[in-house]
C-alpha positions as CSV (number, residue, x, y, z in Angstrom):
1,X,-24.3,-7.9,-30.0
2,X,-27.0,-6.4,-27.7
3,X,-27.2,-8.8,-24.2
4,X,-29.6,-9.0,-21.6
5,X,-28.2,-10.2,-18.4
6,X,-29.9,-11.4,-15.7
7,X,-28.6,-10.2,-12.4
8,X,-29.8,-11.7,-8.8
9,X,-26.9,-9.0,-7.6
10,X,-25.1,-6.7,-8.3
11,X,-21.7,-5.1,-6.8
12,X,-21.7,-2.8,-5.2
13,X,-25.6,-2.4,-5.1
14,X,-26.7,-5.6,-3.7
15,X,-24.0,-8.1,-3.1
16,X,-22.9,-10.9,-0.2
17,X,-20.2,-12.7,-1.9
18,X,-18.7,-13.0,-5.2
19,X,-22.0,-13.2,-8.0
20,X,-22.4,-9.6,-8.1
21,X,-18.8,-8.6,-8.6
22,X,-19.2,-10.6,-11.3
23,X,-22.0,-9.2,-12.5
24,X,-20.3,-5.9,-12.5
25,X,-17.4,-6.7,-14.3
26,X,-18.7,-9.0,-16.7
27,X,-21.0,-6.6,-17.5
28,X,-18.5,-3.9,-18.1
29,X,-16.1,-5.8,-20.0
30,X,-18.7,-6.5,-22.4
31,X,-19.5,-3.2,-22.9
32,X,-15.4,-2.5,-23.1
33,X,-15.4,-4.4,-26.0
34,X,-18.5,-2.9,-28.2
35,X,-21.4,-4.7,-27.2
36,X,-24.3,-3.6,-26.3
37,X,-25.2,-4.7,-22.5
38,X,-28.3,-4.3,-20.4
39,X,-28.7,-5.9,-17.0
40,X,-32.3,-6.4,-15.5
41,X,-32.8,-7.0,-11.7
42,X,-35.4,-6.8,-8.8
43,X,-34.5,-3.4,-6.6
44,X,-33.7,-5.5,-3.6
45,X,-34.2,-3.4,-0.6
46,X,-34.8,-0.2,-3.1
47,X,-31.1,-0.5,-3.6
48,X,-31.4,0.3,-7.3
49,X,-34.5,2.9,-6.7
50,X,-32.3,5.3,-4.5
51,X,-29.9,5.9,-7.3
52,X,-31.0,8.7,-9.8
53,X,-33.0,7.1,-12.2
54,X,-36.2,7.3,-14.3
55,X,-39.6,5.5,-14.5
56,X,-39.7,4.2,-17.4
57,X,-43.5,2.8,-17.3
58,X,-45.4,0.9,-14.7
59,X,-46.3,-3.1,-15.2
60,X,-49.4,-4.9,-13.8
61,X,-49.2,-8.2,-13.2
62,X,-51.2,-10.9,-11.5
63,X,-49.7,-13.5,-9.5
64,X,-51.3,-16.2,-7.4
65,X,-54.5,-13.8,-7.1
66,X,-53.2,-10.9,-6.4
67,X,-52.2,-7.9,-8.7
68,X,-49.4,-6.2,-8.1
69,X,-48.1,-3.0,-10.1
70,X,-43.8,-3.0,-10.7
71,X,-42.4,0.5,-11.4
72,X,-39.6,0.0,-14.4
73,X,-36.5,1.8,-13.3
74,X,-34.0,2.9,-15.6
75,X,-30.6,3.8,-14.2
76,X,-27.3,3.3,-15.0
77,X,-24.4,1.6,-12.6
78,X,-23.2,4.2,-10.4
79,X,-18.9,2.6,-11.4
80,X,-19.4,1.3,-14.6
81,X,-22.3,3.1,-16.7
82,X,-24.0,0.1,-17.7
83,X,-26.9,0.4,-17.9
84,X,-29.8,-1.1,-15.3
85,X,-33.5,-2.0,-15.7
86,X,-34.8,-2.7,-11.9
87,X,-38.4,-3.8,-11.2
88,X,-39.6,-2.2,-8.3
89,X,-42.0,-2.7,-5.8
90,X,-42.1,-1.6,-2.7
91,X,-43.6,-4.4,-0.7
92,X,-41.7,-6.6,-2.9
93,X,-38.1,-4.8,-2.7
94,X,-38.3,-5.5,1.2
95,X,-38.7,-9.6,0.8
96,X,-35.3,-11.3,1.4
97,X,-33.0,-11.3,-1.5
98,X,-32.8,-15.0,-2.3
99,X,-36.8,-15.5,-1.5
100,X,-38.0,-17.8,-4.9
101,X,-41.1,-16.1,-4.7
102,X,-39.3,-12.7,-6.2
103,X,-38.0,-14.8,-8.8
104,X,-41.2,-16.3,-9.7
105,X,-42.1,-12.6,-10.1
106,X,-39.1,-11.6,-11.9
107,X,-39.8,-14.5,-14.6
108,X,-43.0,-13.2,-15.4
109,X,-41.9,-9.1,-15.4
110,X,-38.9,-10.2,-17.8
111,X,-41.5,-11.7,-20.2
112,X,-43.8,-8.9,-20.2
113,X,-40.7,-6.5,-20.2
114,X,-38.8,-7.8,-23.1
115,X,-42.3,-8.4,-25.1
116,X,-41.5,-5.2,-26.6
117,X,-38.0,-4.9,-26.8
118,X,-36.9,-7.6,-29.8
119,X,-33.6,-6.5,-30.6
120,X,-32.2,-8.2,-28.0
121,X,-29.6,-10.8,-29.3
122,X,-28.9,-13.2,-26.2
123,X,-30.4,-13.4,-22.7
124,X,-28.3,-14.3,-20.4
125,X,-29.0,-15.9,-16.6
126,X,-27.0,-15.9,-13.6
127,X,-27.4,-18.9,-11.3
128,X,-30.7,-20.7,-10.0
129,X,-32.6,-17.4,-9.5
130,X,-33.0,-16.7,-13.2
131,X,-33.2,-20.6,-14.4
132,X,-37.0,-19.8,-14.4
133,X,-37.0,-16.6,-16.5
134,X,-34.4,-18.3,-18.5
135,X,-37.2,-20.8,-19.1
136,X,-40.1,-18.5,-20.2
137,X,-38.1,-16.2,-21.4
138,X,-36.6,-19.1,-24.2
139,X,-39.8,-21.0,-24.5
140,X,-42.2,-18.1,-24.6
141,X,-40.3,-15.1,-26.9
142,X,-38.2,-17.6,-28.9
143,X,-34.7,-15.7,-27.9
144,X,-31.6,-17.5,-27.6
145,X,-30.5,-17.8,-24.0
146,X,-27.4,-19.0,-21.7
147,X,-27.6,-20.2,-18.5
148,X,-24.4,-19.4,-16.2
149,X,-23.8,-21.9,-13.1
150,X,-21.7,-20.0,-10.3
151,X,-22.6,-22.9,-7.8
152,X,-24.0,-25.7,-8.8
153,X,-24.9,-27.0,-5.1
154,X,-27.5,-24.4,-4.8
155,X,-30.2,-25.2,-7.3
156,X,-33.4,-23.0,-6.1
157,X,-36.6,-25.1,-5.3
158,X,-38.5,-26.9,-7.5
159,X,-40.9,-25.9,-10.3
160,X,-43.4,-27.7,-12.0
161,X,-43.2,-25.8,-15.8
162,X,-44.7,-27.1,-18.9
163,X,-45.5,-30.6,-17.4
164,X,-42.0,-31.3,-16.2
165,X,-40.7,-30.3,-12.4
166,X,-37.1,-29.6,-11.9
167,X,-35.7,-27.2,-9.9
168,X,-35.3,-23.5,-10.8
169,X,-31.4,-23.9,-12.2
170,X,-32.0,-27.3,-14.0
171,X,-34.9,-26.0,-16.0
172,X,-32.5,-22.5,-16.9
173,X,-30.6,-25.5,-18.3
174,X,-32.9,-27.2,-20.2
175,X,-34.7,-24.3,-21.6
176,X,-31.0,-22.8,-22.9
177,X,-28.9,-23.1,-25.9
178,X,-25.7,-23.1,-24.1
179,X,-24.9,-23.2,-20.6
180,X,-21.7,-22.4,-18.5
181,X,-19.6,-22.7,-15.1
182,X,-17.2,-20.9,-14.2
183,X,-13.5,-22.5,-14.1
184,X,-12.4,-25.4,-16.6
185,X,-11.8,-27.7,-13.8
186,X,-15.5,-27.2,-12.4
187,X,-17.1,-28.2,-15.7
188,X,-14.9,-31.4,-15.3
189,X,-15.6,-32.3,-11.9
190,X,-19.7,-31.5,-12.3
191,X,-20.1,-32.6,-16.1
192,X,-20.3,-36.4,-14.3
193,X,-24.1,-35.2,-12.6
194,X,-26.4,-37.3,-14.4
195,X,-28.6,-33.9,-15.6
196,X,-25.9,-31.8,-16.8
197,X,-24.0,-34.4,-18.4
198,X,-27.3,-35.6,-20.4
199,X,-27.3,-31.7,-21.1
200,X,-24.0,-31.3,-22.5
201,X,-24.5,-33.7,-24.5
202,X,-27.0,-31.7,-26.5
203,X,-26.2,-28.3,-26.4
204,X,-22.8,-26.6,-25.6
205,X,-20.8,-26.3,-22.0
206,X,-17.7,-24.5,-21.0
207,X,-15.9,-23.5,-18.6
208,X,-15.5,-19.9,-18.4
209,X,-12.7,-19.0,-15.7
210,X,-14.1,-15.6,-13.6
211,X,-11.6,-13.0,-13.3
212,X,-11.0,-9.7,-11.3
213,X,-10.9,-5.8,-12.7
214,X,-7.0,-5.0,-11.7
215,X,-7.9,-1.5,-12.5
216,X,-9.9,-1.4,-9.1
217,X,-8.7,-5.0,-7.3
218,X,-4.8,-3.6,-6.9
219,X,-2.2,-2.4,-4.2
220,X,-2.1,1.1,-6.0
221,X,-5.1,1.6,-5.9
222,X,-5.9,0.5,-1.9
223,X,-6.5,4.0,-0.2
224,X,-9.0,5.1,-3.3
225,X,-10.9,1.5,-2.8
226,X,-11.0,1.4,0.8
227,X,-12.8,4.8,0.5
228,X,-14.7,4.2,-2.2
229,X,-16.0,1.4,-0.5
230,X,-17.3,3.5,2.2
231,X,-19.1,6.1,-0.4
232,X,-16.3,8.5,0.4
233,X,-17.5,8.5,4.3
234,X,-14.5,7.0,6.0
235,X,-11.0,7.4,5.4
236,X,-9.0,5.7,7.9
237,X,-6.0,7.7,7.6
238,X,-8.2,10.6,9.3
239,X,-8.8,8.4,12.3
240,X,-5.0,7.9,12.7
241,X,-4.6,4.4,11.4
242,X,-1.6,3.3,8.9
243,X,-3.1,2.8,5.0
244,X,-0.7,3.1,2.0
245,X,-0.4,2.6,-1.6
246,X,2.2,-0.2,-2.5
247,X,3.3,-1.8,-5.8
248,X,5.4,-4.9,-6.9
249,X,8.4,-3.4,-5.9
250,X,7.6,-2.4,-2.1
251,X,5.3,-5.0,-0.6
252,X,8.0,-6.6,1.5
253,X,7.5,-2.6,3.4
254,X,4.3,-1.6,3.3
255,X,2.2,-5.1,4.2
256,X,4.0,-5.9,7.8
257,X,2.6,-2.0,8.2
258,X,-1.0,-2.5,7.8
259,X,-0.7,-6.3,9.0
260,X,0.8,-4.3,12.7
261,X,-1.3,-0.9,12.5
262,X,-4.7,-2.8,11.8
263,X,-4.4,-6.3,13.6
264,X,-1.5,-6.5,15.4
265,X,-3.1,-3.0,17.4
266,X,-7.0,-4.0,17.5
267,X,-7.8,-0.5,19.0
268,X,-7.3,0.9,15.5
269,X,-9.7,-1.9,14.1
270,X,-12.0,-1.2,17.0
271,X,-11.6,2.6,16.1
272,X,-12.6,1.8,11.9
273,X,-15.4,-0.8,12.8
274,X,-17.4,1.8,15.2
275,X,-17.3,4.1,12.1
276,X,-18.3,1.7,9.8
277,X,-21.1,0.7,11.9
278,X,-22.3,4.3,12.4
279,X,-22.4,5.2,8.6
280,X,-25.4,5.3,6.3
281,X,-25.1,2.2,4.3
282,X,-28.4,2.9,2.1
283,X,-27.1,3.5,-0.8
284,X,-23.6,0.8,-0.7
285,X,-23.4,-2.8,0.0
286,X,-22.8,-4.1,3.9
287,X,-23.8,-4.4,7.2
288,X,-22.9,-3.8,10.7
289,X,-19.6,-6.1,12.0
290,X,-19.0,-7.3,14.9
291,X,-15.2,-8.0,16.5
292,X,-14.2,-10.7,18.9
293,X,-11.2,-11.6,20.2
294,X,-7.7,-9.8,20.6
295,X,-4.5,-10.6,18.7
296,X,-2.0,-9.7,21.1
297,X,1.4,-9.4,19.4
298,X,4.3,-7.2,19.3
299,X,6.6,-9.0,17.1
300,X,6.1,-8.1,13.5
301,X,7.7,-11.3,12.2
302,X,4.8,-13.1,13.6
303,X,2.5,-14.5,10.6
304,X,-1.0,-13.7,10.1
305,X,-2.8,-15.8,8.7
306,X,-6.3,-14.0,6.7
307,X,-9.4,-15.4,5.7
308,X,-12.9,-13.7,3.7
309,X,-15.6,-15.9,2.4
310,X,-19.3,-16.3,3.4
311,X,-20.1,-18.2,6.7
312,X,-21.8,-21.4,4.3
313,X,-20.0,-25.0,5.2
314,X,-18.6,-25.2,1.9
315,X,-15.8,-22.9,2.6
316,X,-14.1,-25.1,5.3
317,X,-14.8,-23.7,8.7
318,X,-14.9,-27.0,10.0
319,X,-11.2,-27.9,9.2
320,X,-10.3,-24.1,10.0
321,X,-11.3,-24.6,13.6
322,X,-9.7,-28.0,14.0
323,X,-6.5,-27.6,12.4
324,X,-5.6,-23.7,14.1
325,X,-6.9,-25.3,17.2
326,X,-3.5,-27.4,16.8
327,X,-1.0,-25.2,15.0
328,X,-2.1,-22.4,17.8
329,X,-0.3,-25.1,20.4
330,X,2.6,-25.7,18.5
331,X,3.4,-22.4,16.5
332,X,3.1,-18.8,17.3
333,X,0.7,-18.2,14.7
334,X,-1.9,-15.6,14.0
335,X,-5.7,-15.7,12.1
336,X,-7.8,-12.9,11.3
337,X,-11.5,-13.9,9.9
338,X,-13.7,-11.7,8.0
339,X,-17.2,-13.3,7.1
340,X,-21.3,-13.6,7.4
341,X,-23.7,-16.1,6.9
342,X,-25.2,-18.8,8.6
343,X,-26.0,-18.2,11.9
344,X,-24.6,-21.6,13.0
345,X,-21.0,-20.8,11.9
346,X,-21.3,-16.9,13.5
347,X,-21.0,-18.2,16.6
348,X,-18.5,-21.2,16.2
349,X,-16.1,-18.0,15.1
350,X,-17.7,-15.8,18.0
351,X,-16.4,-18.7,20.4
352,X,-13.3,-19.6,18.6
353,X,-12.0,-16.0,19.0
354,X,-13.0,-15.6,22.3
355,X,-11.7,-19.5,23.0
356,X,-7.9,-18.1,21.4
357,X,-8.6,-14.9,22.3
358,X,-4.8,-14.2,21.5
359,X,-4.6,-15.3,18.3
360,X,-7.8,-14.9,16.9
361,X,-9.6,-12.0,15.5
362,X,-13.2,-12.9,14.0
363,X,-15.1,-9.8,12.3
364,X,-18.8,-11.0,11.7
365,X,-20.7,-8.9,9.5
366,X,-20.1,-7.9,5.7
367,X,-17.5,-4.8,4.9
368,X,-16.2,-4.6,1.6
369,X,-13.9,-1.7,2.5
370,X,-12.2,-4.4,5.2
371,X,-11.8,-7.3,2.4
372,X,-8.5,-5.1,0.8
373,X,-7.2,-4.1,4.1
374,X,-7.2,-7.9,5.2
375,X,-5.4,-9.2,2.2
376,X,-3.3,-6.2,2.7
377,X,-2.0,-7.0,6.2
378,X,-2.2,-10.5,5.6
379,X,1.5,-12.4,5.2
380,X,-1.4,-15.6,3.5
381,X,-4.5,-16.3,3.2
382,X,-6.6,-19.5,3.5
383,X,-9.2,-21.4,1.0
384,X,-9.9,-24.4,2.4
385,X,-13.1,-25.2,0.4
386,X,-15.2,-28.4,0.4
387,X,-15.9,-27.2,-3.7
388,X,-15.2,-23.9,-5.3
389,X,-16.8,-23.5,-8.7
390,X,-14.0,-20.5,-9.0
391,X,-13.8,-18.3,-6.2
392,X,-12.5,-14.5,-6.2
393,X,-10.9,-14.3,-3.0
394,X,-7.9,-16.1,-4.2
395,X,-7.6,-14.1,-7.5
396,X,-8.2,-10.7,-4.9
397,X,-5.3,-11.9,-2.5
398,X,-3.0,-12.5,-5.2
399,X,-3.7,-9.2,-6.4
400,X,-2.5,-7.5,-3.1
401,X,0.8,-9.5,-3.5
402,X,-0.7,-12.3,-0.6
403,X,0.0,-15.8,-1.5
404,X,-3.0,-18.4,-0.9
405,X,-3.5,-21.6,1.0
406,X,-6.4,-23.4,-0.4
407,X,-7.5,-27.1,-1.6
408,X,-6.9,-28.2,-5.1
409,X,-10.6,-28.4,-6.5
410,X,-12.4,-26.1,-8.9
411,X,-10.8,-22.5,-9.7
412,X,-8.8,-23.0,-6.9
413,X,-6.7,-25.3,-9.0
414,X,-7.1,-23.2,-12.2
415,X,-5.9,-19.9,-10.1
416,X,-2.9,-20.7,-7.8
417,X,0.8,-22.2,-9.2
418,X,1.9,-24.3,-6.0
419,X,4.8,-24.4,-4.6
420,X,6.7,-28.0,-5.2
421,X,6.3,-30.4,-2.1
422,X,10.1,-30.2,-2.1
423,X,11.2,-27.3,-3.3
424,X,14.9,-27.6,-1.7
425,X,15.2,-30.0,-4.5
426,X,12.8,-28.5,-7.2
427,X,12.5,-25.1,-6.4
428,X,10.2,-22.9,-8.1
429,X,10.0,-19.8,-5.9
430,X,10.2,-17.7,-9.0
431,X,6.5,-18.7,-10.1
432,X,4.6,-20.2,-7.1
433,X,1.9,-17.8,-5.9
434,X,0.5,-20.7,-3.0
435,X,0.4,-24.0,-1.8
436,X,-2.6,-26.3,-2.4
437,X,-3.5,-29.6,-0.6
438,X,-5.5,-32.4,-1.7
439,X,-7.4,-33.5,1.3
440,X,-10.6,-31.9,2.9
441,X,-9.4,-32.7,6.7
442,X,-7.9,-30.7,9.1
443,X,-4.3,-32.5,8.2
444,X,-4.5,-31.5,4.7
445,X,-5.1,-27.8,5.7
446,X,-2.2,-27.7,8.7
447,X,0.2,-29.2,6.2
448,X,-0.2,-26.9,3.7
449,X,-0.3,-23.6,6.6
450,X,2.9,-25.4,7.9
451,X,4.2,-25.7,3.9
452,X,3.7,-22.2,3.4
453,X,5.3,-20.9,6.9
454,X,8.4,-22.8,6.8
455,X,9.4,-21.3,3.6
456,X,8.8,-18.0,4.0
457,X,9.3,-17.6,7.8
458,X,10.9,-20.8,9.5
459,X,13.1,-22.4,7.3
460,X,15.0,-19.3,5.7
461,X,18.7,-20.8,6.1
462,X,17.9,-23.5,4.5
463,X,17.0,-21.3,1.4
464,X,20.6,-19.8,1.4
465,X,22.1,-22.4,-1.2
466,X,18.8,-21.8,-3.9
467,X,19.4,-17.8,-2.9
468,X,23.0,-17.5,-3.2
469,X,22.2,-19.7,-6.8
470,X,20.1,-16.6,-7.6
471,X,23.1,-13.8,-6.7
472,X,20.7,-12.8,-3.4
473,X,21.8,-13.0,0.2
474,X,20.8,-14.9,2.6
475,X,17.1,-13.5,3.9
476,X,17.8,-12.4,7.1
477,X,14.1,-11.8,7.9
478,X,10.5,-13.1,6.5
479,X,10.3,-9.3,5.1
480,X,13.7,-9.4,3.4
481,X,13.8,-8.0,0.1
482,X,15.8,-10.9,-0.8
483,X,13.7,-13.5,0.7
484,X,10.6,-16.0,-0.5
485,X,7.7,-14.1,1.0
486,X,8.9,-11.1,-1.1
487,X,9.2,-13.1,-4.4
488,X,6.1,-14.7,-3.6
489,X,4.4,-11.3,-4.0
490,X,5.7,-10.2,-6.7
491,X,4.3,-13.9,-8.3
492,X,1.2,-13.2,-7.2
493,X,0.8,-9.6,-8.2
494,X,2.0,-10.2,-11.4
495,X,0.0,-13.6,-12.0
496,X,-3.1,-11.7,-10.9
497,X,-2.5,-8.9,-13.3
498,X,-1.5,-11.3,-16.2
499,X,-3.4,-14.3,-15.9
500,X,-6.3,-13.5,-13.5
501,X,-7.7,-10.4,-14.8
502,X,-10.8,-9.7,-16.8
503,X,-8.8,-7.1,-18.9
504,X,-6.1,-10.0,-19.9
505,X,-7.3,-13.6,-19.2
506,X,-9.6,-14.0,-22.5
507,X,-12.3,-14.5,-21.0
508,X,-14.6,-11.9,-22.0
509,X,-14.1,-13.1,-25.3
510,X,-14.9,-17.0,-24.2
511,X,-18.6,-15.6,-22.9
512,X,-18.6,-13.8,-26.2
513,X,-18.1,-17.3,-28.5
514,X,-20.8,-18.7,-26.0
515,X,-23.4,-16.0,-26.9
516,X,-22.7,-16.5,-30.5
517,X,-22.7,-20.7,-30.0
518,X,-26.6,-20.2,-28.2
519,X,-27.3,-18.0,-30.8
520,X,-26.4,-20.5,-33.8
521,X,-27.8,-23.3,-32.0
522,X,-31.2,-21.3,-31.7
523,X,-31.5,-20.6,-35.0
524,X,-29.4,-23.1,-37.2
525,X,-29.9,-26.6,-35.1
């Protein structure tokens, strides 16, 4: 089967948050199992133009007035060897990355472009920014198409197109033969919208869970990535800070390690964050970070608490800063944020760290090579999302044996086992890999912190009836090999591998069935 895919992002090339990682690796577990995979995309920033590549031709086109002239670049992905069509210009390239008026363009390029290349099977669009091309590219060249939904809150602006005006991800809907989200519980909780459901009435819908490549996303594999993720420029172990491999077996060691050497001592993040910012970041995804606040802790058994996600309102930072503002009084706590976005929520972290300057570390800028790390050192990490379609983080902090706090909607739901309310009385230690709560307020999210914390850290003699039941000893610590937090990593290392990954969740062959299902439906219906 040969697909087109149509990428806004792509990771590590052009990427804030999770759509171009799953670009990547949707891509290259399609070509993993025989197909034949193109993705086409806009050089943002001249991202895909500073890799080696070729000009394939040039394209004129005129929009609104004015002709412009595209170079067609032909490259392949510098991890997976996919390969990429970019349309370049260089006027163009510089425009913000989500500005519809590059999409606009990129409808009318794909058109011309795949014109005179028929022997494509399915085209396939990735959120609002290719509902558009989705459109033309159905109605105008007859090819079956699928429209993917990673967010369904963000629908692009409207369009007026072929005498009806939607917005730029309804009409990728309209114009395709099958369209997707991307967790089993999101297509339930958004097949209710009045547009989608009429939709899915007609034509099919899934939900496709997202997944995670363990060959890249794992705790033996954390020095490689961390460098990697710096295009081999910065290897902290040079600069004297603590980063080693760990695997099911030896979490319960290695994570209080990087958790003290990276956050616990802030002159070592200080130390990485100076080098980051000094690097050449041209040719890799990221930006300058910026560190407030100071944890201030010798104690090792002290929890840390992590969080990574986009600075949007839909991940929770409302209910973050409420409910730490309380468990910061009442519990010796620790919270180390990692995120960028709105400009609005920068500076309700700058002020919270500086407000608890103690306890609080916020790192405001984007740095892939400090999203592992975090996970890494973290003893949990938080998810307290209004909605999550699916989500990544979760899957990423399972994989680096860190158990996950987050609200029971979306992927969320599909992702994490919980641990029982009560689990004295029902314990299921042996498969829990989290805790989820149920409501969006700050009470929902301190309950489930406090959940978490009393069963790995607080409440450990009360565990010694269910351990003993097991033939363990009594934990005498948080990081004893015999206690809760240790099993909980070994869950969620081995759920992520098992369950979670692209290599072993079925997934690729879902989106597979789906390309075939638009395909039928273009041609048989």
């Amino acid at each position: 089967m040969k697909i087109a895919i149509l990428a806004p992002t792509i990771a590590p090339l052009t990427s804030i948050g999770g759509l171009g990682d799953v670009i990547r690796d949707l891509s290259k577990f399609l070509k993993n199992k025989g197909n034949d995979v193109i993705l086409i995309t806009l050089d943002h920033d001249n991202k895909i133009s500073n890799l080696k590549h070729n000009i394939d031709a040039t394209m004129d086109i005129k929009f609104q007035g004015t002709s412009l002239k595209f170079n067609i670049i032909k490259t392949k992905h510098p991890t997976t060897g996919v390969d990429i069509v970019g349309f370049s210009n260089e006027k163009i390239n510089t425009m913000d990355t989500w500005d519809s008026l590059k999409y606009e363009l990129f409808a009318d390029l794909l058109v011309n472009y795949l014109d005179g290349f028929q022997d494509v099977d399915c085209v396939s669009g990735h959120d609002w920014p290719c509902g558009l091309a989705i459109a033309k590219c159905h109605e105008k060249l007859d090819l079956p198409t699928t429209m993917t939904i990673h967010n369904e809150a963000f629908k692009g602006p409207m369009k007026e197109y072929k005498g009806i005006t939607m917005t730029f991800l309804e009409l990728g809907i309209c114009y395709s033969d099958a369209f997707n989200t991307v967790s089993p519980t999101h297509s339930e909780e958004i097949k209710s919208i009045g547009f989608i459901l009429d939709q899915s009435k007609i034509k099919p819908f899934h939900g496709i869970l997202n997944g995670i490549d363990t060959e890249e996303i794992n705790p033996g594999n954390l020095v490689n990535y961390v460098i990697s993720c710096s295009d081999n420029k910065i290897d902290p172990r040079k600069l004297g800070i603590f980063l080693e491999d760990y695997g099911i077996g030896d979490g319960y060691i290695v994570k209080p390690k990087i958790k003290y050497s990276w956050f616990f001592n802030v002159n070592n993040l200080n130390k990485y964050i100076e080098e980051w910012n000094n690097i050449d970041k041209s040719t890799i995804t990221g930006t300058d970070v910026q560190l407030y606040g100071n944890i201030k802790c010798n104690d090792i058994n002290t929890p840390l608490i992590g969080f990574v996600g986009r600075a949007t309102y839909q991940k929770g930072f409302d209910i973050i800063f409420e409910a730490f503002s309380q468990l910061f009084e009442e519990r010796n706590i620790k919270l180390v944020m990692l995120s960028k976005g709105e400009r609005s929520i920068e500076e309700k972290m700058r002020d919270f760290a500086e407000s608890y300057s103690n306890n609080v570390i916020s790192l405001i800028g984007h740095c892939p090579p400090l999203v592992p790390i975090l996970y890494g050192g973290s003893d949990w990490s938080i998810v307290p999302s209004v909605w999550e379609p699916c989500g990544l983080t979760q899957m990423e902090s399972m994989a680096y044996g860190t158990p996950v706090i987050a609200r029971e909607v979306g992927g969320l739901k599909d992702t994490i086992i919980p641990l029982n309310p009560d689990p004295i009385v029902n314990p299921n230690f042996d498969r829990a890999t989290g805790v989820l709560f149920k409501n969006y307020d700050k009470h929902g999210l301190k309950w489930g912190v406090e959940h978490a914390l009393n069963w790995t850290f607080y409440r450990l003699r009360d565990l010694c009836l269910y351990v003993t039941y097991q033939h363990s000893n009594c934990p005498d610590s948080p990081y004893d090999k015999n206690g809760p937090l240790n099993k909980f990593m070994e869950n969620c290392q081995n759920h992520a591998i098992r369950n979670l990954s692209w290599q072993n969740n079925n997934s690729i062959n879902k989106y597979k069935g789906l390309f075939g299902g638009s395909i039928y439906e273009h041609y048989m219906r």
